[in-house]
C-alpha positions in Angstrom: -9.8 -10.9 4.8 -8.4 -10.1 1.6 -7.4 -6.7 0.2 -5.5 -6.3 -3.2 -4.0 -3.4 -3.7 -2.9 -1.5 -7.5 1.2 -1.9 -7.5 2.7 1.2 -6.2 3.1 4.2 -8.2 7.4 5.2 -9.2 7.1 7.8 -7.1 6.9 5.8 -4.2 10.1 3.7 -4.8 12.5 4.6 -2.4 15.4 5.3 -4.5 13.6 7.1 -7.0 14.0 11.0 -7.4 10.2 12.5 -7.7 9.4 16.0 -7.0 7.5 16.2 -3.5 4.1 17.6 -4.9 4.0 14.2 -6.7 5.4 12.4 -4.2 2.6 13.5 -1.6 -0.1 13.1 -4.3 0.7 9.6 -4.5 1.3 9.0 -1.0 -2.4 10.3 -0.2 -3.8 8.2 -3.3 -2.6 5.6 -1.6 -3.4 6.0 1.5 -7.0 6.4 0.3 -7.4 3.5 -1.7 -5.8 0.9 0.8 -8.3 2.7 3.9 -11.4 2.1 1.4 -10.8 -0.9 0.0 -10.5 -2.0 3.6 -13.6 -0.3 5.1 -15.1 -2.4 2.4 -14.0 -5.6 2.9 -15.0 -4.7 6.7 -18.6 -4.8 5.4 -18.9 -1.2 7.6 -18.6 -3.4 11.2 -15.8 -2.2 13.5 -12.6 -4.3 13.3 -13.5 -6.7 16.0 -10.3 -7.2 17.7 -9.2 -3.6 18.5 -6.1 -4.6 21.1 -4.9 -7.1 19.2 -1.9 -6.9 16.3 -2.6 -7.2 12.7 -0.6 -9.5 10.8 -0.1 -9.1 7.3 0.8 -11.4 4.3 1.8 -9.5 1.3 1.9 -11.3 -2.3 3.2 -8.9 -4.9 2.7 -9.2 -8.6 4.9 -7.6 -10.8 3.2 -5.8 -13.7 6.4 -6.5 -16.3 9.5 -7.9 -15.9 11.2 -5.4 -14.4 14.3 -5.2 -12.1 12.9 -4.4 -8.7 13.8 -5.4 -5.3 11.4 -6.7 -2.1 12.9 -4.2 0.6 11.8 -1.2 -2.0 8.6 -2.7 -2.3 7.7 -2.8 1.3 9.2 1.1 1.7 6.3 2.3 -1.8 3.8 0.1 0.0 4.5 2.0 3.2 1.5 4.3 2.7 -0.7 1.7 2.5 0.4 0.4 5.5 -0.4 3.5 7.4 
C-alpha cells in the first residue's frame, strides 16, 4: 500500500519555536490527513493483519532546496505516524 503524505508543516520541526495553538492545529491536520488517506487506500476493509507490526518505508521529497535534516523529519512526521 501506498500513502503520500503533504511535507510537514514548520510548525512541526522539532527545533522550531511555534506557539502551541498552531502547533496543535497542525499536529491534528496531520493526524487527519495521514488516518484518511489511509482509510482510503484500505478501500473501507479492516486492516487484515491486526496482530502483526507495520513496517514503514518513508521516501521524503523536499519541496526546495532547503537545509533540513532526516532525524527532524521523522520527529514533524510523528503525527502522522500516530
Amino acid at each position: 500500500m501506498k500513502i503520500e503524505l503533504s511535507w510537514p508543516p514548520s510548525v512541526l520541526w522539532p527545533n522550531r519555536k511555534a506557539h502551541w495553538k498552531a502547533k496543535i492545529a497542525a499536529t491534528r491536520a496531520a493526524r487527519d490527513e495521514a488516518y484518511a488517506l489511509t482509510r482510503n487506500a484500505l478501500n473501507g476493509r479492516e486492516w487484515p493483519y491486526p496482530d502483526a507490526g507495520i513496517y514503514l518505508t518513508v521516501t521524503g521529497h523536499k519541496p526546495a532546496e532547503r537545509g533540513q535534516d532526516r532525524d527532524g523529519f521523522n520527529s514533524a512526521l510523528k503525527p502522522a505516524y500516530d
